[in-house]
C-alpha positions, 0 to 999 in steps of 0.5 A: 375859867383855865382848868389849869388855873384851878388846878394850881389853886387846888394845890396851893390850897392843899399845901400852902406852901409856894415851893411844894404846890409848884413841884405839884404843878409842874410850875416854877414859884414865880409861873405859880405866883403869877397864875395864882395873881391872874386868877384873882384878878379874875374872880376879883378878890384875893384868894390868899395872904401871903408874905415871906414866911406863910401862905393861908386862904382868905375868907373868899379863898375858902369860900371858891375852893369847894366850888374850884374842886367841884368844877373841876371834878365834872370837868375831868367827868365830861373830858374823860367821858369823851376821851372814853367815847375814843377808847382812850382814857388819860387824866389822875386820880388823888389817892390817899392811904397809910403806909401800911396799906402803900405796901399791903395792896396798892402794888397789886391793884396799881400794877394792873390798873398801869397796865390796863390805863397807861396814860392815867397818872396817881397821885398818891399821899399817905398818912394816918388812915384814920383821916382817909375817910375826911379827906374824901369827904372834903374833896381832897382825895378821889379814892382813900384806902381805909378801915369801914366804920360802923355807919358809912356817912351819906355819899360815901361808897365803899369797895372792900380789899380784905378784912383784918383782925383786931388785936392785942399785942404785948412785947416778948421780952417785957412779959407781964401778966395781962387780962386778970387786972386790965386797970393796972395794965398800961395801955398804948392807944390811938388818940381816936378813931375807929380802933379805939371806939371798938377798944373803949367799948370792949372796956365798957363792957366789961366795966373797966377803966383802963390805965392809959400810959400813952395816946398816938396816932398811928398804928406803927407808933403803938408797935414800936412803943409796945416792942419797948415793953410800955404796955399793951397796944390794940393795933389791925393784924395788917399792921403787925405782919408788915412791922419790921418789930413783928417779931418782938411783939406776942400776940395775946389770946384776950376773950372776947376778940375785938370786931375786926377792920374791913379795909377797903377803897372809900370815894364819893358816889358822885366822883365814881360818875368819872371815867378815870376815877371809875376805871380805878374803882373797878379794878377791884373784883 
């Protein structure tokens, strides 16, 4: 089966959408229609429904895309393994992370790693970084940048970058008094994920329940939100230091502190058995 092929189904299936998956394949739409038809015609069913305005995968389609991402994992492993026996190593790695950590490491690592592996090419998304962990796991990323959860799922690896602080944050120009009746305190809270787990146990703890004015997600959001005099935010130091509203948010000396994130590079420890994925990994010390 055309690894190229494969690799046009993969990026259909992420974006379902003809135009951004053929600027992702390097394809015009109708190079892109066409491969995708001669792929089904292969396998004998149809992959996706389409019409004018949508594109989604059929049953069959969601049936072939772990298979399609596994194929193509270990053949990008034997291909760079022997590219590697030749002292050259060229393919891509899918990243994911938040913005924030785009700006906090990647520069660093992604600047050496240019150096050192010339004719490896990143594709890099971001978003919300409480989704990095699920979309290595679903195969959709080679390598995410995220926070170390309390237990790290099976299959999991884990290479940390730095550790950064749990805090409380209030605006400097709405003060109010915090920490003698957290029920009357707003709260600006992630909708999930790891910091709310950590702040909805410290109010367990203490017996409270507290007033949540506002869930989001995203740790920019409850900044900006906070900086507006909403309420109290719970929000990683990493965040707060690269806000361009950090200077109108005070942090707040609340007992006991919140157990800090450990942020860190996250991939399947059957990916780290590729070359290219694994070059990246290493680039970490």
């Amino acid at each position: 089966m055309d690894s190229r092929q494969l690799r046009q189904f993969l990026n259909l299936a992420d974006a379902l959408h003809f135009g951004k998956a053929s600027e992702a394949s390097h394809v015009s739409p109708s190079a892109l229609s066409r491969s995708i038809q001669q792929l089904e015609a292969e396998v004998g069913v149809a992959l996706f429904t389409r019409d004018n305005r949508s594109v989604a995968l059929t049953h069959e389609g969601k049936m072939f895309l772990p298979w399609a991402r596994e194929a193509l994992t270990q053949w990008d492993a034997i291909r760079n393994t022997l590219m590697a026996e030749a002292d050259e190593l060229h393919g891509e790695v899918s990243m994911y992370c938040s913005v924030t950590a785009s700006y906090s490491f990647l520069f660093e690592i992604l600047s050496a790693f240019r150096r050192d592996h010339p004719r490896i090419e990143i594709k890099l998304h971001t978003g919300d970084p409480e989704l990095a962990i699920a979309r290595v796991l679903a195969g959709e990323e080679d390598i995410a940048i995220g926070a170390r959860p309390d237990v790290l799922p099976n299959g999991l690896a884990f290479r940390p970058i730095t550790t950064s602080p749990l805090l409380f944050i209030a605006s400097k120009d709405h003060p109010r008094p915090v920490g003698k009746n957290w029920a009357a305190t707003p709260m600006i809270l992630s909708e999930s994920g790891l910091a709310r787990s950590r702040v909805d146990a410290w109010f367990r703890a203490r017996g409270v329940q507290p007033s949540i004015y506002a869930q989001v997600a995203g740790n920019e959001a409850i900044v900006s939100m906070v900086s507006l005099g909403f309420g109290v935010g719970v929000v990683p130091r990493i965040v707060l230091d690269n806000s361009p509203l950090a200077g109108n948010i005070r942090v707040l000396d609340i007992r006991p502190k919140l157990k800090a994130y450990e942020v860190g590079l996250f991939a399947l420890n059957r990916k780290l058995r590729s070359p290219v994925i694994n070059a990246f990994w290493s680039q970490l010390q």
